[in-house]
One Martini backbone bead per residue (centre of mass of N, CA, C, O) as a GRO file, in nm:
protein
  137
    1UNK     BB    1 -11.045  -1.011   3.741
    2UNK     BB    2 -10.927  -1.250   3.475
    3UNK     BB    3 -10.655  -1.244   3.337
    4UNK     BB    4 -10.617  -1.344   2.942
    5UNK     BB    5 -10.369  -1.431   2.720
    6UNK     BB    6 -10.386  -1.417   2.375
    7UNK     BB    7 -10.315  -1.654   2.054
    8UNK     BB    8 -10.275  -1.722   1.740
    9UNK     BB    9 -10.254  -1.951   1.454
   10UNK     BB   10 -10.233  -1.993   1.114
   11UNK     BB   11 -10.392  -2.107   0.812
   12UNK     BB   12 -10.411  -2.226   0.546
   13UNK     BB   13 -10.724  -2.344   0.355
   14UNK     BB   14 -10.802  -2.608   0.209
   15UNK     BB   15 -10.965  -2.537  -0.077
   16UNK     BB   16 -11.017  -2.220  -0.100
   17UNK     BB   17 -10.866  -2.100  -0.365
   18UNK     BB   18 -11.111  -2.077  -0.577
   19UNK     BB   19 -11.166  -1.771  -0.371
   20UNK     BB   20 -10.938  -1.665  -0.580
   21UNK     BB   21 -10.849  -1.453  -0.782
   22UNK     BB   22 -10.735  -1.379  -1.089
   23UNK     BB   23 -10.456  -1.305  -1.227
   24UNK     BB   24 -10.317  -1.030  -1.396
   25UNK     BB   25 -10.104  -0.956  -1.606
   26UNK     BB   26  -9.990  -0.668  -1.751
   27UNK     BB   27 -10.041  -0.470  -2.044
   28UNK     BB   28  -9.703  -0.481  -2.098
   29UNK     BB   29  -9.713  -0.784  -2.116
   30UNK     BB   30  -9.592  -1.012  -2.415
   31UNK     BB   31  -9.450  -1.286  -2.307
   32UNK     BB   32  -9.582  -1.561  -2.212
   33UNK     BB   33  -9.399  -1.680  -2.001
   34UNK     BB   34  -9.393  -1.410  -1.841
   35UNK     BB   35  -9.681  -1.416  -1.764
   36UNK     BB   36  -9.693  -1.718  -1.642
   37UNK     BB   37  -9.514  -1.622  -1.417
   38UNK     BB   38  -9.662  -1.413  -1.295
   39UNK     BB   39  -9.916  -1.568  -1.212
   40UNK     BB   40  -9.758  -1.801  -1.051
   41UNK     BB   41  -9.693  -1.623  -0.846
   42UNK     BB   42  -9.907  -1.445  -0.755
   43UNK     BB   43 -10.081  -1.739  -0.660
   44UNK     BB   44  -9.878  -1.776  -0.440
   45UNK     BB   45  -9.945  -1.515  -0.281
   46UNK     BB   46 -10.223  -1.581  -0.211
   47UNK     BB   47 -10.196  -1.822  -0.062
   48UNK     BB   48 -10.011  -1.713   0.175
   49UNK     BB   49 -10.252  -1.490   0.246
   50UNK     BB   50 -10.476  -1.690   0.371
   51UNK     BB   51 -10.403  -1.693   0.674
   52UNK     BB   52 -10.502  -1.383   0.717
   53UNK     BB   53 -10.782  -1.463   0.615
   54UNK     BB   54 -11.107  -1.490   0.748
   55UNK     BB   55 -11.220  -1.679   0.544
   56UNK     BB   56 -10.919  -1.842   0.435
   57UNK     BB   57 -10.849  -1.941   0.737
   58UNK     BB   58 -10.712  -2.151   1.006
   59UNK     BB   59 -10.673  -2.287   1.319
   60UNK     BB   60 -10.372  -2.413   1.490
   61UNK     BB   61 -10.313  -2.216   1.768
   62UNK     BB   62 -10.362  -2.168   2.128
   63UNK     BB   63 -10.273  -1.950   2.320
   64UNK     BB   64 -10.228  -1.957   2.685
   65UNK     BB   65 -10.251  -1.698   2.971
   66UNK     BB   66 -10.147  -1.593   3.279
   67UNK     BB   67  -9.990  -1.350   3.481
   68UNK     BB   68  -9.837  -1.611   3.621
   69UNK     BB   69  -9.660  -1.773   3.433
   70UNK     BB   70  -9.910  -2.002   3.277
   71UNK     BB   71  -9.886  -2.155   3.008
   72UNK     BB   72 -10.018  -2.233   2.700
   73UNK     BB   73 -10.090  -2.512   2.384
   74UNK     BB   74 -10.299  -2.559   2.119
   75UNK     BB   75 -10.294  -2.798   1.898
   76UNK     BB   76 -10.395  -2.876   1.526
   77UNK     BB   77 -10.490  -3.052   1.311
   78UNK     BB   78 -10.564  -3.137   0.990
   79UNK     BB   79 -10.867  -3.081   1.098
   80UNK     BB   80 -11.172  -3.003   1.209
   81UNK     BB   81 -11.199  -3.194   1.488
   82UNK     BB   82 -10.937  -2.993   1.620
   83UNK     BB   83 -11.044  -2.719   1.588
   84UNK     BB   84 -11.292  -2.787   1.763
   85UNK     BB   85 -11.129  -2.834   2.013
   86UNK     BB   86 -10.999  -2.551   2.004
   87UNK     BB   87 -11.228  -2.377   2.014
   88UNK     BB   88 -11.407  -2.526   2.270
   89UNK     BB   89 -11.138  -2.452   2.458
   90UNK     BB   90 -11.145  -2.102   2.406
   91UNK     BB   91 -11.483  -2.087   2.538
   92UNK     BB   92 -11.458  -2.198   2.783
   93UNK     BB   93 -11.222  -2.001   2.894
   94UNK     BB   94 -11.418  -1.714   2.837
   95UNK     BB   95 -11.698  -1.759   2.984
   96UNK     BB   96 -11.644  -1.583   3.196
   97UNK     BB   97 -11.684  -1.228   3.220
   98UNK     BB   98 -11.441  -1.172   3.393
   99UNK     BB   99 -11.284  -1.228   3.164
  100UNK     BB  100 -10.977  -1.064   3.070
  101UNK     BB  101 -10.885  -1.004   2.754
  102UNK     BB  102 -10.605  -1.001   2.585
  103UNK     BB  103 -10.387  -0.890   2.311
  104UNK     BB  104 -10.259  -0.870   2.000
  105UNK     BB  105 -10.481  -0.764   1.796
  106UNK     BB  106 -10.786  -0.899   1.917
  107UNK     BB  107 -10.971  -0.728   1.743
  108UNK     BB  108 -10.863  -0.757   1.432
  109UNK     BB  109 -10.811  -1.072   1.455
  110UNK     BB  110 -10.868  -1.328   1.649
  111UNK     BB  111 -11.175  -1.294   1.726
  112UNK     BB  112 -11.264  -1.299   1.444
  113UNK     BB  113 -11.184  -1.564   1.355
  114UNK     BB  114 -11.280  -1.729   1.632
  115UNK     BB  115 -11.572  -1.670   1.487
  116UNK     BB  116 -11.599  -1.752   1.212
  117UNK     BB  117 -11.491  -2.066   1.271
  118UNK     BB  118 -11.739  -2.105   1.476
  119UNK     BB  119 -11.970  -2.107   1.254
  120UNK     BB  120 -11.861  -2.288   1.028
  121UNK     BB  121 -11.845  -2.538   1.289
  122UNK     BB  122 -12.114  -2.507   1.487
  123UNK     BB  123 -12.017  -2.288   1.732
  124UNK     BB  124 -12.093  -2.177   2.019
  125UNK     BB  125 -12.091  -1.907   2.212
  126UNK     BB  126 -12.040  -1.792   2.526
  127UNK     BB  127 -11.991  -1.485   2.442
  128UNK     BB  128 -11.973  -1.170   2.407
  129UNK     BB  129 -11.797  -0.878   2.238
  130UNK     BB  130 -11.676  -0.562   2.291
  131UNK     BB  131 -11.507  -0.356   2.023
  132UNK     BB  132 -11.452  -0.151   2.179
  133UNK     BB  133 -11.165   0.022   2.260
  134UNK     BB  134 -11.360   0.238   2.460
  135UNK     BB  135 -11.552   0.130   2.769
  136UNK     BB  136 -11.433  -0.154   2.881
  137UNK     BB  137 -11.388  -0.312   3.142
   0.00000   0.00000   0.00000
């Protein structure tokens, strides 16, 4: 097997915002300016917390390397036909089944996002992963 140690980066997705619950300042706020400051923080914090949401952020930057200390990174600009060339250049990476993918939570964050990302952008994965903790090769 050959071992490729991957980590992603993201960003909120612009224009996603919409998609985003409406804040509501607590019912024991009673002065209008304090609401208002109350929600415009709240939208604030949903807004930078959209990096982390499967759902509303992109992918920015895909760092990869083998445990011979050759790292790689590809940075995607700011629209989709730069992420499109970043995702198929990670799943060309992964392409052969014998490819062991390590990295820091990514059952949990990396791999969901960019299955996500790649679905959304129409980009065919070039194999499956199986999410199980214990039993994979």
């Amino acid at each position: 097997m050959t071992p490729v140690v991957i980590d992603i980066e993201t960003a909120p997705n612009t224009g996603m915002e919409v998609y985003l619950p409406e804040p509501e300042a607590p019912s024991n706020y009673k002065d209008p300016e304090k609401i208002a400051a109350y929600i415009a923080a709240k939208k604030q914090t949903q807004v930078e917390g959209m990096a982390l949401d499967v759902d509303l952020c992109r992918v920015i930057a895909l760092g990869y390397g083998d445990l011979e200390d050759h790292p790689c990174v590809e940075v995607a600009n700011d629209d989709d036909a730069s992420e499109r060339s970043l995702l198929v250049s990670f799943w060309a990476l992964v392409e052969d089944p014998r490819t062991a993918i390590m990295g820091y939570n990514i059952l949990g964050f990396d791999l969901p996002i960019i299955a996500r990302r790649s679905m959304m952008l129409g980009i065919t994965p070039t194999r499956l992963f199986d999410a199980r903790k214990y039993g994979n090769p």
